[in-house]
C-alpha positions in Angstrom: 0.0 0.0 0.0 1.6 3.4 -0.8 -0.4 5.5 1.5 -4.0 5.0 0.5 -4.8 7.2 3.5 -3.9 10.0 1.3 -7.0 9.3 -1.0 -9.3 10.1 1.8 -8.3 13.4 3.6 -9.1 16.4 2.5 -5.8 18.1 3.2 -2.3 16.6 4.0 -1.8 19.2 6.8 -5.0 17.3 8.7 -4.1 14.5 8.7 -2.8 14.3 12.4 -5.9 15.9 13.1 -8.2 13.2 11.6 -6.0 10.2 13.0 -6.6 11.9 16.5 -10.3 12.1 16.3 -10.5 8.7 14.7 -8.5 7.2 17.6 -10.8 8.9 20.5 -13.9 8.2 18.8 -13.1 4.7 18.9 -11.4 4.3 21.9 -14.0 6.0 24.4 -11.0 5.6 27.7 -9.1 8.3 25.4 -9.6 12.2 25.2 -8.1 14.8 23.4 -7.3 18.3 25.0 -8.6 21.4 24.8 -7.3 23.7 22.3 -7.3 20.6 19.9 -6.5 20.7 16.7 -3.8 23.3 17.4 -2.6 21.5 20.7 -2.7 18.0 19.6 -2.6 16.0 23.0 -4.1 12.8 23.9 -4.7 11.4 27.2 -6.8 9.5 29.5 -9.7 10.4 29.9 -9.9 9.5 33.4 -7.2 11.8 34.8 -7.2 14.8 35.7 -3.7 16.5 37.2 -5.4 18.5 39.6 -6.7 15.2 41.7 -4.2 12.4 40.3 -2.5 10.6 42.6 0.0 8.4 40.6 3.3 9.7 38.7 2.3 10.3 35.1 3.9 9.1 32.5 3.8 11.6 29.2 5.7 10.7 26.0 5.7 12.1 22.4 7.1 12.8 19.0 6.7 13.4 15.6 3.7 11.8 14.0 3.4 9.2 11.4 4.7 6.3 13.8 1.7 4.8 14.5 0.3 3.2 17.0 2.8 5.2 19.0 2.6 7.7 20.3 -1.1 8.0 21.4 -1.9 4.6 20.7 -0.2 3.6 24.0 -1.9 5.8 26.2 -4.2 4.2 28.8 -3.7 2.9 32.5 -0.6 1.0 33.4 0.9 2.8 30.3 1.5 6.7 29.2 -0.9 9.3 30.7 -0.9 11.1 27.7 0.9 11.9 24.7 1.9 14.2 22.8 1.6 14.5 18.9 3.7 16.7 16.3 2.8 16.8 12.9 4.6 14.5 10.3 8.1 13.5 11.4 8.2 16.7 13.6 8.6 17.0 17.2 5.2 18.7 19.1 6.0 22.6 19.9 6.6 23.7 23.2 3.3 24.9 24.2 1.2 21.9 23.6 3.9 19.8 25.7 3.3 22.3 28.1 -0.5 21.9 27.9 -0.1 18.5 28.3 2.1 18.2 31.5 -0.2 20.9 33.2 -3.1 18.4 32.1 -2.1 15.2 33.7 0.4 16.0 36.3 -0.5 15.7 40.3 1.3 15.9 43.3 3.7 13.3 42.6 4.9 14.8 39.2 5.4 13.5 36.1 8.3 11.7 33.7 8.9 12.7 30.1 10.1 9.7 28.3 11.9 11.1 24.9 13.3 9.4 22.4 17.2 10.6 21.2 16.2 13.4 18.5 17.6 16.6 18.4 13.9 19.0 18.4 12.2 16.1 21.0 15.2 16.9 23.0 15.2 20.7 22.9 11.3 21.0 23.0 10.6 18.6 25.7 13.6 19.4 27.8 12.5 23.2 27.1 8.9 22.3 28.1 10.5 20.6 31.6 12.3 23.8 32.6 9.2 26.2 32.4 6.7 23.5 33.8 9.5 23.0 37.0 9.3 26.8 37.3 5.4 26.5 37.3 6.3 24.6 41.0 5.5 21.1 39.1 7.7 18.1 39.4 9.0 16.8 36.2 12.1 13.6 35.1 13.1 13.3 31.6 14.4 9.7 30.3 15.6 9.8 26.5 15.8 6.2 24.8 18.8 5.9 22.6 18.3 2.2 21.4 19.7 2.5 18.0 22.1 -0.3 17.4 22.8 0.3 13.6 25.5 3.3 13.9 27.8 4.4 16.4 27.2 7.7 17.7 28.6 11.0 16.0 29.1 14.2 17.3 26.0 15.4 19.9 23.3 13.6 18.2 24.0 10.4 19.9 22.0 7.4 19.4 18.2 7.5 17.9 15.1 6.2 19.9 13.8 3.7 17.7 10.7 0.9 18.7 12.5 -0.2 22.2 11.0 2.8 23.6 7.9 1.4 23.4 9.2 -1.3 26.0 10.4 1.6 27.9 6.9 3.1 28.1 5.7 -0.3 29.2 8.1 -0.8 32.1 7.5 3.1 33.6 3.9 3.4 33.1 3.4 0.1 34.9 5.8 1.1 37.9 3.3 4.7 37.9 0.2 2.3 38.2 2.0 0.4 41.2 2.1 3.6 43.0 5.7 3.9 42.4 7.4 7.4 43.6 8.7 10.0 41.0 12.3 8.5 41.4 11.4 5.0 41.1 9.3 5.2 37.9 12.0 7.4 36.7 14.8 4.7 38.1 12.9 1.9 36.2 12.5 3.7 32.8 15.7 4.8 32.8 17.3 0.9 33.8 15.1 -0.3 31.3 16.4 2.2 28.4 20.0 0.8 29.4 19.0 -2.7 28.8 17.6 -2.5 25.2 18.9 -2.7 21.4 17.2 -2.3 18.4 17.6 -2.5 14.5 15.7 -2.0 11.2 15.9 -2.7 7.5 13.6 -0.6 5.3 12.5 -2.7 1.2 11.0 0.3 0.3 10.9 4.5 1.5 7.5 6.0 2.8 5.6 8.4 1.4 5.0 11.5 3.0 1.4 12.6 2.5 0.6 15.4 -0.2 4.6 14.5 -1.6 5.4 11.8 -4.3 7.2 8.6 -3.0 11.0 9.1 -3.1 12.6 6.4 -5.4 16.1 6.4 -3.7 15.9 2.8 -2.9 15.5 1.2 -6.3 14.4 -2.3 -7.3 16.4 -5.5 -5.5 17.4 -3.3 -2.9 17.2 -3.0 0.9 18.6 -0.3 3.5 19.9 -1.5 6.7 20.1 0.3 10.0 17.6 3.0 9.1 15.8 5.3 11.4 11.9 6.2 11.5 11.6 9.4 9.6 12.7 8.4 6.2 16.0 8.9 6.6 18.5 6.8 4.2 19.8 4.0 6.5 23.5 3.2 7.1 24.1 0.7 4.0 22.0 -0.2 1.0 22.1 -3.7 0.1 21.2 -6.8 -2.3 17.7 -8.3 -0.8 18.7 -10.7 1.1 17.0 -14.0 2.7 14.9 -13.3 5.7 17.4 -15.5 8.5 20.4 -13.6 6.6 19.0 -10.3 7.9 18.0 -11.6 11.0 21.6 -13.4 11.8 23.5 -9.9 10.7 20.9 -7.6 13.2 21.2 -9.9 16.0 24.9 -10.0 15.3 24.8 -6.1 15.2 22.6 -5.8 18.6 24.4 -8.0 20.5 28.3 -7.6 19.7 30.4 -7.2 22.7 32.7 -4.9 20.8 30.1 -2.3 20.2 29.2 -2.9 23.4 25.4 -1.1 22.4 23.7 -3.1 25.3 25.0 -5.4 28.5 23.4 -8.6 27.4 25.7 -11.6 27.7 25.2 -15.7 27.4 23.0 -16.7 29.9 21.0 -13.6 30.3 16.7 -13.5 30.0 15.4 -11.1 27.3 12.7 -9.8 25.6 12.1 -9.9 21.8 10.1 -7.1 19.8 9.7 -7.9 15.9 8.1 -4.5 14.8 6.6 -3.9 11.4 7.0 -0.3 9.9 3.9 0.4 8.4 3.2 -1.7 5.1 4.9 -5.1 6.4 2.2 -8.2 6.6 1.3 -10.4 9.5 3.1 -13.1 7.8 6.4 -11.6 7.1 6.9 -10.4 10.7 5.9 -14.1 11.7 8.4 -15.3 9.8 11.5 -12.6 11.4 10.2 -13.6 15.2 10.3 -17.6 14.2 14.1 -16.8 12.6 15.2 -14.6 15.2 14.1 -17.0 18.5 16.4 -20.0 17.7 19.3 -18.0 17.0 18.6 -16.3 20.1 18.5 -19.2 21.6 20.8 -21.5 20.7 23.4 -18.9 19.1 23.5 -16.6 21.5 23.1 -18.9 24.4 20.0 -16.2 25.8 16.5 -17.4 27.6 13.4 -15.8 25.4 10.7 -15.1 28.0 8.6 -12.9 26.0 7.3 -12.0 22.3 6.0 -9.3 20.8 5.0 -9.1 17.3 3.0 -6.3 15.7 3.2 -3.1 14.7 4.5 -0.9 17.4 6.5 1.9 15.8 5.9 2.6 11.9 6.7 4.8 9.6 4.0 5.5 7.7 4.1 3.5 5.0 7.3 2.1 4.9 7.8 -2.1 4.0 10.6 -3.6 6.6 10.7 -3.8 10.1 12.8 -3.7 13.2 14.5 -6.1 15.9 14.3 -5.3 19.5 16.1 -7.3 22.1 15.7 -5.7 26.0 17.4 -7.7 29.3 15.2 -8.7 31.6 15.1 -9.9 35.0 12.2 -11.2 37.4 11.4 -7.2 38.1 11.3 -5.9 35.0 9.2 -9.0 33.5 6.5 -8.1 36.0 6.3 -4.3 34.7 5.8 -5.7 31.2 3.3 -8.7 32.1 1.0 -5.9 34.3 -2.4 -5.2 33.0 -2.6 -2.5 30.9 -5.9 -0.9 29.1 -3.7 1.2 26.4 -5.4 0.0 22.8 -1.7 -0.7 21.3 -0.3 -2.7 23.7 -0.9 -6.6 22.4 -1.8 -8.0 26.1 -3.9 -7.2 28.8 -6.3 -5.1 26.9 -10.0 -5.2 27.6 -13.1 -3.4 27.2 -14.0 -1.8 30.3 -13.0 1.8 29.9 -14.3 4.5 32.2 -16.4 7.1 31.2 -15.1 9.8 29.5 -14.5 13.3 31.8 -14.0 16.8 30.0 -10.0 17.6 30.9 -9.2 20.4 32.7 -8.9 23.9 30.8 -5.7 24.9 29.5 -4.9 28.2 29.7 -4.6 30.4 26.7 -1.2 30.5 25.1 1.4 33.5 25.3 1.2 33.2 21.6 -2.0 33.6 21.9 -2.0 36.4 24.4 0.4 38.0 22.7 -1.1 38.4 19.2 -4.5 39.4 20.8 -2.5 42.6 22.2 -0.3 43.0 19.5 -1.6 45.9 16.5 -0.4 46.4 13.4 0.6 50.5 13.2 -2.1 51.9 10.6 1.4 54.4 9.9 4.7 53.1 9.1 7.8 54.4 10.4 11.4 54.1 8.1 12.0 51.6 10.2 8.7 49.6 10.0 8.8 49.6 6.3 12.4 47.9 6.1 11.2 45.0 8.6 8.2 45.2 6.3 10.3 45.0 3.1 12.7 42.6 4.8 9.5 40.3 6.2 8.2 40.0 2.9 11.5 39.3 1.2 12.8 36.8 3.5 9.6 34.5 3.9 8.5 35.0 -0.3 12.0 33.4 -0.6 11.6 30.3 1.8 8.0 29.8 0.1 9.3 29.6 -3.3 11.8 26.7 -2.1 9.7 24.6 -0.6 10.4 21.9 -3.5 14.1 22.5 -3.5 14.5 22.2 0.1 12.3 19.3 0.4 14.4 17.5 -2.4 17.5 18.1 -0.8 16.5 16.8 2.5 14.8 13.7 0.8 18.3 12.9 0.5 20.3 13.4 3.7 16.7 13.8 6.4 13.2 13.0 6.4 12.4 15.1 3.4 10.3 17.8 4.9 12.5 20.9 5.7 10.8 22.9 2.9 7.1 21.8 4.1 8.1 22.9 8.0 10.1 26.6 6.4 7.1 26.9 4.1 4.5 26.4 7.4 6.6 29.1 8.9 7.1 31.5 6.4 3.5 31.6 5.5 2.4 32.2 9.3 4.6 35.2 9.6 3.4 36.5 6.7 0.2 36.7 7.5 0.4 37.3 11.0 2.7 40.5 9.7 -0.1 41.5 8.3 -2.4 41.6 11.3 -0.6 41.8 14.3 3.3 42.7 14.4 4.1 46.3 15.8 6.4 47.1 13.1 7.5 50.5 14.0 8.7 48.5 17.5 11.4 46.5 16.1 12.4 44.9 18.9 8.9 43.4 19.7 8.3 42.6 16.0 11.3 40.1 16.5 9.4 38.6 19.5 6.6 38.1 17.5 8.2 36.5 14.7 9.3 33.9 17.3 5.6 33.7 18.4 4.6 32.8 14.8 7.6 30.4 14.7 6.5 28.5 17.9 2.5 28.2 16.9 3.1 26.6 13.6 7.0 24.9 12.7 7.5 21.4 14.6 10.5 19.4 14.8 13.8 20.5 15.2 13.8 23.4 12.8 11.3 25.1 14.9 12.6 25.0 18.2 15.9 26.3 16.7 13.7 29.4 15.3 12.5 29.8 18.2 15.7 29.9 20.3 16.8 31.9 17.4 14.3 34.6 17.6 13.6 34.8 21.0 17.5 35.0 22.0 17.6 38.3 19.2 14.9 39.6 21.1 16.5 39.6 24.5 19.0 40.9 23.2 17.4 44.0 21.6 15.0 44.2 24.5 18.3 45.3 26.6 18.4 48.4 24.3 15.2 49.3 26.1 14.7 51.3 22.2 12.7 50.9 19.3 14.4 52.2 16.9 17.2 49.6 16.3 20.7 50.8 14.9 22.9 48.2 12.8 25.3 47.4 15.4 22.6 46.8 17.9 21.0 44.1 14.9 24.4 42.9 14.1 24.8 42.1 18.1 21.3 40.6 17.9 22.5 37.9 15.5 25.6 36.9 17.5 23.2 36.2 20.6 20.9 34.1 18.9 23.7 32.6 17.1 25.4 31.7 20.9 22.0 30.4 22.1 21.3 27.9 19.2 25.1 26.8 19.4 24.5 26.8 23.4 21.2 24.4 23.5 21.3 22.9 20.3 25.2 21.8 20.4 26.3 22.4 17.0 28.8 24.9 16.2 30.8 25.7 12.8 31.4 22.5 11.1 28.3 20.6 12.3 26.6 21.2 8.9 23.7 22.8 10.0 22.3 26.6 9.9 25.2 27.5 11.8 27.1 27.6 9.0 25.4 29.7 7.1 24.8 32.0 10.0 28.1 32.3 11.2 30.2 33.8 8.9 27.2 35.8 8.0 27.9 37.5 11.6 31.4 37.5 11.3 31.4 39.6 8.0 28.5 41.3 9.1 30.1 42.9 12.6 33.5 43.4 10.9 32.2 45.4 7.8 30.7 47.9 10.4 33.1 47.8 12.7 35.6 49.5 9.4 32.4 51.9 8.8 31.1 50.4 5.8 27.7 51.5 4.7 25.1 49.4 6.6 23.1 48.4 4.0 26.5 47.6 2.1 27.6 45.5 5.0 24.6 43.1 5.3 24.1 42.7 1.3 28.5 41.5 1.8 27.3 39.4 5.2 24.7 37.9 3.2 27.2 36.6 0.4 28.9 35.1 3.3 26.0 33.2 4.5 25.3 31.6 0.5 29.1 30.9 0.4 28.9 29.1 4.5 25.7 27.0 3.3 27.2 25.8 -0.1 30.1 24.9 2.0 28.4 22.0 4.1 28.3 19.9 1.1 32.3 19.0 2.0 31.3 18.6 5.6 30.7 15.9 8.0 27.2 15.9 9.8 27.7 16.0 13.7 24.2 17.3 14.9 20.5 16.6 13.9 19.4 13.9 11.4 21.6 14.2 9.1 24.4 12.1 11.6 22.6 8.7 10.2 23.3 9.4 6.7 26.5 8.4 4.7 28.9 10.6 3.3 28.2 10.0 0.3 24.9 10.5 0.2 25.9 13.9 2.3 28.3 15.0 -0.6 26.0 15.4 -3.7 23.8 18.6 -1.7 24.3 21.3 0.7 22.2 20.9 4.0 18.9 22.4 3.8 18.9 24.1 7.0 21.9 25.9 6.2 20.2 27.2 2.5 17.0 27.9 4.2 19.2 29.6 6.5 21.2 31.9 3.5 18.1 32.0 1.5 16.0 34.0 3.7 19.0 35.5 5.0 20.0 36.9 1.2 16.7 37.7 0.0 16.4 40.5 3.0 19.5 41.9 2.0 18.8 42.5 -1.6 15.0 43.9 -0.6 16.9 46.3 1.7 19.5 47.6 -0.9 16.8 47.7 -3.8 14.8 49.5 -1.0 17.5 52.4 -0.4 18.0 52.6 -3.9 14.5 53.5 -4.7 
């Protein structure tokens, strides 16, 4: 099936949104929060966090794995969950929403899987909820046996998270403290290994199928967004496959997870979306006996099914977890989420209303923002500049998504288009241009309500960092050193909570010389205008540069360098793009 879903929405951009309310209409124990379909949360309906009195356990991500995220939600699993669009880690405020939702006295645990935006926006999400007075753990999953890690990016949360949902949620509904549940999740994350191989790519919805695989081929240690895996291959036999992954998994020179001869396990055979019954039968009844009687390991358990997909993606993944007596328990306790493939049943409470969530900043802040009827200079360069910079990123949507089909999950232009359009329009009806500094702020506003995944939480660092800094000016009127200071702090910040830095092939290196040339033309007493169209030049020449580099940070770690080689990165031209196109409107402006 290539995505025969996409014959029955209306729109790509709903179809989160329509999976949501097809999955609480049929599942009556599960709610979705208010503010939906802008805040796309699901929990139980059962809970609320002003009265709970167990740890709750929240998880998320990028949609398009289902079941997961949502579809493990229920008692003696997740509390809630929280859903980003395609491939593209949930924004701050809706993980936000969802932790104030659910959360009691005895706090809650964020399980996240190893991916750059889930780390930023959930571990952003922890800080301000902790400052709220609530008590809040994090656990990321790194169980991605296929690659060693590279640079900050680590290892990539793959299906064993699921486990690791499992084993917390079940030591919450044993009335397990904070640290416990948080000690269990976090034992259980160390314990477990997992591999994929992809036979064909998935198709993102409203975008044609990639064809980088090709006939008679197969892509080993792949990731869940698309992403090329680390070797293409000949198809090869199912128990060949199976014999390298366990091989992979278990190695005591990797040395990915402490299982030795002897040991219990767990086995998860996982199918990624388009994989039959039958084929996934056939992996579990090859992988056992070499578990077995190759490794020398005792199976206790199997689970077979689809846990975490990729859309519509043929292949599947191995899991392998330790166990002991303990941990078997957690994953043998009754659970009523509708994905888990024991202990279901059909008694589900009655549905409650959650509790409000409060109205956004973004929100809040676009309600008492205005639009001057008059514009100053000033105001109609950031107009000019506005209109420049985001016309630019909505032209190269296809570009950009092209080039990231190739070293990512193929949607950077999609997520620059989302955000380009919003500020756009929102320019139009609420941003206080004559206020430069607070027009900044609102740009980062935009940013946050409508660009997921990793790209967005960068923005938003990016923007709101600028913004502190100008807000120090305590002016309005914004002179180029002040902007040119600006930049280097939001530059700082991204490099700060992101980890990248020059080299990591990422916007960085478009950004960065862009300062560089930027401060140092004005700092000789170049013209301004002069100064930013050179700076600009710098940027184009930084991004084209990242084809000769080596990823270190964000997705693009998991990809060969090969496959790296043949295009820029498409943060990095989204970054120079917009960056160049605000330059020329600016000197065509003056020249007028």
């Amino acid at each position: 099936m290539a995505f025969q879903a996409k014959k029955l929405i209306n729109d790509p951009n709903d179809v989160v949104t329509e999976f949501i309310e097809g999955l609480v209409e049929t599942y009556p124990g599960l709610q979705y929060l208010d503010g939906f379909p802008e805040v796309k949360v699901v929990l139980r309906a059962d809970v609320s966090g002003s009265t709970y009195d167990k740890v709750s356990v929240i998880s998320g991500g990028g949609s398009g794995h289902e079941p997961a995220h949502a579809g493990f939600v229920g008692q003696g699993m997740l509390t809630a969950a929280i859903c980003g669009d395609i491939f593209a880690s949930p924004p701050v405020d809706s993980i936000l929403a969802g932790i104030r939702a659910v959360t009691g006295p005895k706090g809650c645990l964020l399980i996240v899987k190893n991916y750059t935006g889930d780390r930023l926006n959930f571990g952003l999400a922890a800080e301000q909820a902790k400052s709220e007075g609530y008590k809040v753990e994090m656990v990321i999953v790194g169980d991605d046996c296929a690659l060693a890690p590279r640079g900050v990016a680590g290892r990539r949360g793959l299906a064993g998270t699921i486990l690791v949902h499992k084993v917390a949620g079940a030591a919450a509904a044993a009335d397990c403290s904070l640290a416990e549940v948080t000690a269990e999740a976090r034992r259980a994350s160390e314990m477990v290994g997992t591999m994929g191989v992809a036979l064909s790519v998935c198709t993102l919805p409203g975008q044609v199928t990639s064809d980088r695989l090709g006939p008679g081929k197969m892509e080993l240690g792949l990731g869940i967004h698309g992403e090329p895996g680390a070797a293409v291959a000949d198809l090869q036999p199912a128990d060949v496959v199976i014999a390298h992954f366990l091989m992979q998994i278990l190695s005591p020179e990797t040395n990915y997870v402490p299982i030795e001869r002897g040991n219990n396990v767990v086995l998860m055979v996982n199918g990624l979306g388009a994989t039959p019954v039958m084929e996934l039968m056939i992996a579990a009844g090859k992988a056992i006996p070499r578990l077995q009687l190759e490794h020398g390991l005792a199976v206790d358990r199997v689970y077979t099914g689809s846990f975490m997909t990729s859309l519509d993606m043929a292949g599947l993944s191995i899991t392998v977890m330790k166990v002991d007596e303990a941990i078997l328990q957690l994953l043998d306790a009754p659970t009523k989420a509708p994905a888990w493939p024991v202990g279901v049943d059909g008694n589900r409470p009655p549905a409650k209303i959650p509790v409000p969530v409060p109205l956004s900043s973004i929100a809040r802040s676009n309600e008492l923002s205005t639009r001057p009827q008059e514009l100053s200079e000033q105001g109609r360069v950031l107009e000019v500049a506005i209109e420049a910079a985001t016309s630019e990123l909505i032209n190269l949507r296809d570009q950009l998504n092209e080039w990231d089909s190739k070293v990512g999950d193929g949607d950077c232009g999609s997520t620059m288009y989302r955000g380009a359009s919003a500020i756009l329009e929102d320019m139009k009806k609420y941003y206080p241009l004559n206020d430069a500094t607070e027009t900044i702020n609102e740009i980062g506003s935009s940013i946050r309500r409508v660009m997921g995944g990793t790209s967005g939480i960068i923005y938003d660092i990016l923007f709101k960092a600028a913004y502190a800094e100008l807000k120090s000016t305590g002016q309005c009127t914004i002179t180029p050193k002040e902007w040119a200071s600006a930049l280097q702090a939001a530059i700082a910040a991204v490099s700060k909570y992101g980890g990248a830095s020059a080299g990591y092939r990422t916007l960085l290196d478009a950004l960065i010389p862009a300062a560089e040339i930027l401060q140092e033309r004005l700092n000789a007493g170049d013209d301004p205008v002069n100064a930013f169209v050179l700076s600009s030049e710098a940027a184009f020449a930084g991004a084209e540069s990242t084809k000769n580099m080596l990823a270190q940070a964000g997705r693009s770690t998991y990809v060969s360098s090969n496959n790296l080689a043949s295009v820029p990165d498409p943060g990095a031209m989204a970054a120079a793009s917009w960056y160049k196109a605000a330059a020329l409107a600016l000197k065509k402006f003056y020249q007028t």
